[in-house]
C-alpha positions in Angstrom: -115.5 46.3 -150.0 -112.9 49.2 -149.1 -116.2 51.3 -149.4 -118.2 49.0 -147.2 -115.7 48.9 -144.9 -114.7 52.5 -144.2 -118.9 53.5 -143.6 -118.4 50.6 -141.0 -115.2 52.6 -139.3 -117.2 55.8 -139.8 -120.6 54.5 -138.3 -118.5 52.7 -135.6 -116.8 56.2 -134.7 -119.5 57.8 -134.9 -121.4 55.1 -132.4 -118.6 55.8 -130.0 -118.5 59.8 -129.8 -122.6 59.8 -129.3 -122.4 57.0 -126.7 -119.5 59.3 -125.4 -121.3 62.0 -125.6 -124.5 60.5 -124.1 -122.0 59.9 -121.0 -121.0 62.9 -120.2 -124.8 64.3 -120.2 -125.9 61.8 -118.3 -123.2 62.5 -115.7 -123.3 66.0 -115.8 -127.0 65.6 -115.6 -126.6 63.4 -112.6 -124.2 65.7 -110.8 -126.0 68.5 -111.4 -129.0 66.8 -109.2 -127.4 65.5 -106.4 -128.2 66.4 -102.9 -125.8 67.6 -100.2 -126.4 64.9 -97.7 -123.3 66.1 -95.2 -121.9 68.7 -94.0 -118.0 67.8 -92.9 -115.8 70.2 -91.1 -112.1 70.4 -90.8 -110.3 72.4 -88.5 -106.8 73.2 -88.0 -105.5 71.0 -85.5 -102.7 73.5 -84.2 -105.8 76.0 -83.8 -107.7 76.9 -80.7 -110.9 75.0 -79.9 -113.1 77.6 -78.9 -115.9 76.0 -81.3 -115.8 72.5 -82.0 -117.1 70.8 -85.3 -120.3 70.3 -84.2 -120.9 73.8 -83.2 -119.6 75.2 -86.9 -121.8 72.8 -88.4 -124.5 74.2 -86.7 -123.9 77.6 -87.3 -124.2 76.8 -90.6 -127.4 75.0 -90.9 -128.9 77.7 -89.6 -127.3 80.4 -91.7 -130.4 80.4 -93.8 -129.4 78.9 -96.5 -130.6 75.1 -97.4 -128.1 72.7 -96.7 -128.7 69.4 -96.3 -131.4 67.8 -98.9 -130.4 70.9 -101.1 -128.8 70.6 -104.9 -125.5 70.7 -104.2 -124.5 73.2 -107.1 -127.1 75.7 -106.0 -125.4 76.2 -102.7 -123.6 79.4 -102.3 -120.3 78.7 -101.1 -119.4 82.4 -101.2 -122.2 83.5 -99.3 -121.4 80.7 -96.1 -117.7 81.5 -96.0 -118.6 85.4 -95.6 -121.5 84.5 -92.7 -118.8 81.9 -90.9 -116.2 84.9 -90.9 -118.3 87.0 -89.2 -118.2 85.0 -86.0 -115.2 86.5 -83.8 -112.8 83.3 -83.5 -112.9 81.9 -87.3 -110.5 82.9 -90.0 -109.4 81.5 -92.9 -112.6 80.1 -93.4 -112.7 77.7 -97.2 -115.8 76.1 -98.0 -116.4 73.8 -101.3 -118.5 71.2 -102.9 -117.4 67.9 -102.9 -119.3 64.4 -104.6 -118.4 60.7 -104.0 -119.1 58.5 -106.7 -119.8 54.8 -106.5 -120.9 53.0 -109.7 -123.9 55.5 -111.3 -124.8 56.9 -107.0 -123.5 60.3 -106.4 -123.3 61.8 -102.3 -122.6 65.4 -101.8 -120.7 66.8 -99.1 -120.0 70.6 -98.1 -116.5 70.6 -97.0 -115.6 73.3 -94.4 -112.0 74.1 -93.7 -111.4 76.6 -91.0 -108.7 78.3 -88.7 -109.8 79.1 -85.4 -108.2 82.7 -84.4 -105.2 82.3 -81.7 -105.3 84.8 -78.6 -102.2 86.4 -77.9 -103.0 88.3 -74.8 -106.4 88.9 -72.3 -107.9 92.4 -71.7 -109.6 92.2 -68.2 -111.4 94.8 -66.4 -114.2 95.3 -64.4 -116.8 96.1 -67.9 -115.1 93.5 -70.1 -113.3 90.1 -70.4 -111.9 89.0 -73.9 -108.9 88.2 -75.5 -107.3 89.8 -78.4 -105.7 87.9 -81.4 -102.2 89.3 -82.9 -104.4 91.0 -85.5 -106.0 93.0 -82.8 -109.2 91.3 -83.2 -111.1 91.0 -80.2 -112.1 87.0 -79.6 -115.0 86.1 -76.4 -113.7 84.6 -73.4 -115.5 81.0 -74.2 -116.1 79.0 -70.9 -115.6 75.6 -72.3 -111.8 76.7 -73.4 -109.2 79.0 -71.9 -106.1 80.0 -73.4 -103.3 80.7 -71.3 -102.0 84.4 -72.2 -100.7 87.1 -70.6 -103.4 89.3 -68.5 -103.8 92.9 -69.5 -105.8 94.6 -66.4 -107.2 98.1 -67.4 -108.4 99.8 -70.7 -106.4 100.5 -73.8 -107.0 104.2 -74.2 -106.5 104.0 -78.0 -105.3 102.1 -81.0 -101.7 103.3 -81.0 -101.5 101.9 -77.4 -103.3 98.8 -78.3 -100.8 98.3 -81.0 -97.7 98.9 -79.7 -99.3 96.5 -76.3 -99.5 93.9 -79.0 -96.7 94.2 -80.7 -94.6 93.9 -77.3 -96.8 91.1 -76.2 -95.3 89.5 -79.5 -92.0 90.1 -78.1 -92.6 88.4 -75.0 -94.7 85.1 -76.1 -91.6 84.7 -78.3 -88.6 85.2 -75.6 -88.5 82.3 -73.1 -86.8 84.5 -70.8 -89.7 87.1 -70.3 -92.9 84.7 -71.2 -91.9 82.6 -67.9 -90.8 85.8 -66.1 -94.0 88.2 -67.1 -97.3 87.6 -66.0 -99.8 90.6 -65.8 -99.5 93.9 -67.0 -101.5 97.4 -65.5 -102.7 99.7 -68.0 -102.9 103.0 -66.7 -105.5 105.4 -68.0 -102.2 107.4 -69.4 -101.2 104.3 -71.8 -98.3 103.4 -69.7 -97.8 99.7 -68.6 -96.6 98.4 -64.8 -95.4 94.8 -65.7 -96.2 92.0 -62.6 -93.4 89.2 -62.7 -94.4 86.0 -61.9 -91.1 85.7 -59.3 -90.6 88.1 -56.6 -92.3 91.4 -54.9 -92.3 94.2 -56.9 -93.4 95.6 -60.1 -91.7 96.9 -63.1 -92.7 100.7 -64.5 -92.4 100.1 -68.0 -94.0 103.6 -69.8 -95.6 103.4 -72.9 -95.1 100.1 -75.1 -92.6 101.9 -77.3 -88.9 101.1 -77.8 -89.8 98.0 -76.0 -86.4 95.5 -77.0 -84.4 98.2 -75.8 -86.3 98.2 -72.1 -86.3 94.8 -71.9 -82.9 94.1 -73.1 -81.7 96.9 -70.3 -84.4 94.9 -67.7 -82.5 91.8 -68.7 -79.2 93.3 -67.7 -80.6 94.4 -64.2 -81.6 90.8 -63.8 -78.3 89.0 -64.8 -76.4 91.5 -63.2 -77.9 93.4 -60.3 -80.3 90.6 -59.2 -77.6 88.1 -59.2 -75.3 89.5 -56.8 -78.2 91.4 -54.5 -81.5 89.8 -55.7 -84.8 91.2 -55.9 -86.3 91.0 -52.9 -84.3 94.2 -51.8 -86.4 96.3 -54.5 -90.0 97.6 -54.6 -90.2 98.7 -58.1 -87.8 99.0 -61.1 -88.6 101.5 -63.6 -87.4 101.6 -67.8 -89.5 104.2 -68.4 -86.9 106.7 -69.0 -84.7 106.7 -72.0 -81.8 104.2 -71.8 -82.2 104.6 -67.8 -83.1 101.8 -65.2 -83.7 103.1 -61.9 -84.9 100.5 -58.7 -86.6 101.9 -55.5 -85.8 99.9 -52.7 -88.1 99.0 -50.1 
């Protein structure tokens, strides 16, 4: 009987691990067929919204790649999260398979997470119109969203001008003070900036954008200082441009 019994435990075991078995290749057989029926995109919402989730979705359907009706598995993830990042305002682009189960019916998705690039400042002349991201990457001026930067006029003459210009703009969109107070800025064909305040008549002949905190935090003290007791309208132009000087021309 003990002998009986024990082929009874070991069939019984041995019942269990192939049905088990059985299981798991039927799923993974399963899985491994299903077709990507959606595509679903998520996108940052502290980003910009220079493209909107219908618009990535299109961009990739017609990446070339099959998408939709396609085995999920065989989609190349990689290869969609490199096209996607080619476009000027994504970053941080993450793309992955995804399958809902119900009972023995599998759905596939294509999940698309995504950051859309955040202007910082807008180059304007009379040949081009974009904006610029703090990475320096140059984003299209999109029609159906504007962001509200500071306005470069003029073009940067080269890269250690454009990132020093960026690095002050920095500055700025993070002081209250000078954000509300600054509101274009001239680039000469010599690399120098001439600052336009938002408040008052005259302009402000800043130099090259180097040692920028110390010509603003000298600016600052013209303005809490001499502007309080004479104001501004006296003055044509104020100039940091010189080494720990601030001269004003008056009118």
């Amino acid at each position: 009987m003990k002998i009986v019994k024990k082929i009874f435990v070991i069939f019984g075991w041995l019942c269990l691990a192939g049905f088990v078995g059985f299981t798991i290749y039927f799923t993974y057989a399963q899985m491994e067929a299903v077709r990507c029926q959606s595509i679903v995109v998520y996108i940052n919402p502290n980003s910009p919204r220079f493209l909107d989730e219908t618009e990535i979705t299109a961009l990739i359907e017609k990446s070339g790649e099959p998408i939709i009706g396609h085995r999920l598995s065989a989609i190349n993830t990689e290869m969609l999260e490199t096209k996607l990042t080619t476009f000027a305002t994504l970053t941080n682009v993450e793309i992955y398979r995804k399958i809902d189960a119900s009972g023995w019916s599998f759905k596939g998705k294509l999940i698309i997470n995504v950051d859309e690039r955040t202007p910082v400042l807008r180059i304007k002349n009379a040949t081009e119109d974009y904006y610029l991201d703090r990475e320096g990457v140059k984003i299209p001026v999109s029609a159906k969203y504007i962001e509200r930067t500071m306005i470069a006029s003029g073009t940067i003459p080269d890269d250690t001008v454009k990132i020093n210009l960026l690095k002050m703009t920095d500055f700025v969109n993070k002081d209250v003070f000078w954000k509300a107070q600054i509101e274009q800025v001239l680039i000469l064909p010599t690399g120098e900036l001439i600052l336009l305040p938002q408040v008052g008549d005259y302009l402000i002949e800043f130099g090259k954008p180097e040692d920028y905190e110390l010509k603003f935090r000298n600016l600052k003290a013209v303005y809490q200082q001499g502007f309080k007791n004479f104001g501004w309208n006296k003055y044509k132009a104020i100039s940091v441009k010189y080494e720990n000087q601030v001269v004003c021309t008056k009118k």
